[in-house]
C-alpha positions as CSV (number, residue, x, y, z in Angstrom):
1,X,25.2,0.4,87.0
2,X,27.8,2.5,85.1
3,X,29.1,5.5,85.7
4,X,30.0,6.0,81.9
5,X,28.4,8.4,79.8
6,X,27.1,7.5,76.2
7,X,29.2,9.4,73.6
8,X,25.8,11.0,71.8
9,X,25.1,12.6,75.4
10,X,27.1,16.1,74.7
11,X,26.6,18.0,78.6
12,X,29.6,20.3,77.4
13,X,26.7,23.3,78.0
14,X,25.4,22.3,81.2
15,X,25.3,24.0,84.3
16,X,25.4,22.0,87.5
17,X,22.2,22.6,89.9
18,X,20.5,25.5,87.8
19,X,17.2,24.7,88.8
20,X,18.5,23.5,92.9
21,X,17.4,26.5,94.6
22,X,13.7,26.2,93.1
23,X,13.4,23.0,93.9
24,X,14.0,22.9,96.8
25,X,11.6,26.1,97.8
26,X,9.2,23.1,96.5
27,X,7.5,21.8,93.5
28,X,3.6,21.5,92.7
29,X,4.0,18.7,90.0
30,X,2.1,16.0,90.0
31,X,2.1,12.2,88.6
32,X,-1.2,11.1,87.7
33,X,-2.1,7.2,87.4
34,X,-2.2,6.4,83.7
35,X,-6.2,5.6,83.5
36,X,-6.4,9.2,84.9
37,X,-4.1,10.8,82.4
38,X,-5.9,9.6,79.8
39,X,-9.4,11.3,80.5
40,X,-7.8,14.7,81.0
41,X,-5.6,15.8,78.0
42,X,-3.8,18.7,79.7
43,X,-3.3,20.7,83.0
44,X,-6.3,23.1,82.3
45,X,-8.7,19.7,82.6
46,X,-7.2,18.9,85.5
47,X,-7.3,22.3,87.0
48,X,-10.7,22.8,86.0
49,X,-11.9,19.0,87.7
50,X,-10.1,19.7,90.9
51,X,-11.7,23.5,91.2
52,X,-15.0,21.8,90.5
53,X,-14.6,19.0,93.2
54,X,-13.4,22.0,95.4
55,X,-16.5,24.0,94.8
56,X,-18.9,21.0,95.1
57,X,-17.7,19.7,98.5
58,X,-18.3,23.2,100.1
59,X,-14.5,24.7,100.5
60,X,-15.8,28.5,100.6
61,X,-12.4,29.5,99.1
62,X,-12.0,31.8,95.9
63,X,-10.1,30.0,93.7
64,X,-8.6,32.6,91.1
65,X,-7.1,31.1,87.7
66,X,-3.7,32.6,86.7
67,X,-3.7,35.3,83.6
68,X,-1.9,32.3,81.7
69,X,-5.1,29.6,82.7
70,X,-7.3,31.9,81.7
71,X,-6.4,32.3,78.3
72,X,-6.5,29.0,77.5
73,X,-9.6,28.2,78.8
């Protein structure tokens, strides 16, 4: 492997590590399976699935949407 970097690749305007520190409090993405992916189009499916599977196998949590989920649901 190469260390060289293509000439089209312009990181002139980069800044080294900007998103270090939040990564490493931890991250909450996830990589689904590609047969998955393709039976829920966005995060709000997914979401919505995983608070239904929640609520059906008896978790007596309250599971609040964020302002943001809720306005596109």
């Amino acid at each position: 492997m190469s260390n060289d970097i293509e000439p089209e690749f312009d990181f002139s305007q980069g800044a080294r590590g900007k998103y270090h520190a939040k990564y490493l409090k931890g991250t909450n993405v996830v990589v689904l399976e590609p047969e998955i992916a393709k039976i829920f189009p966005d995060s709000i499916a997914v979401n919505n699935a995983l608070r239904t599977l929640i609520q059906a196998a008896g978790h007596n949590q309250t599971l609040q949407r964020t302002r943001k989920a809720r306005r596109r649901a």
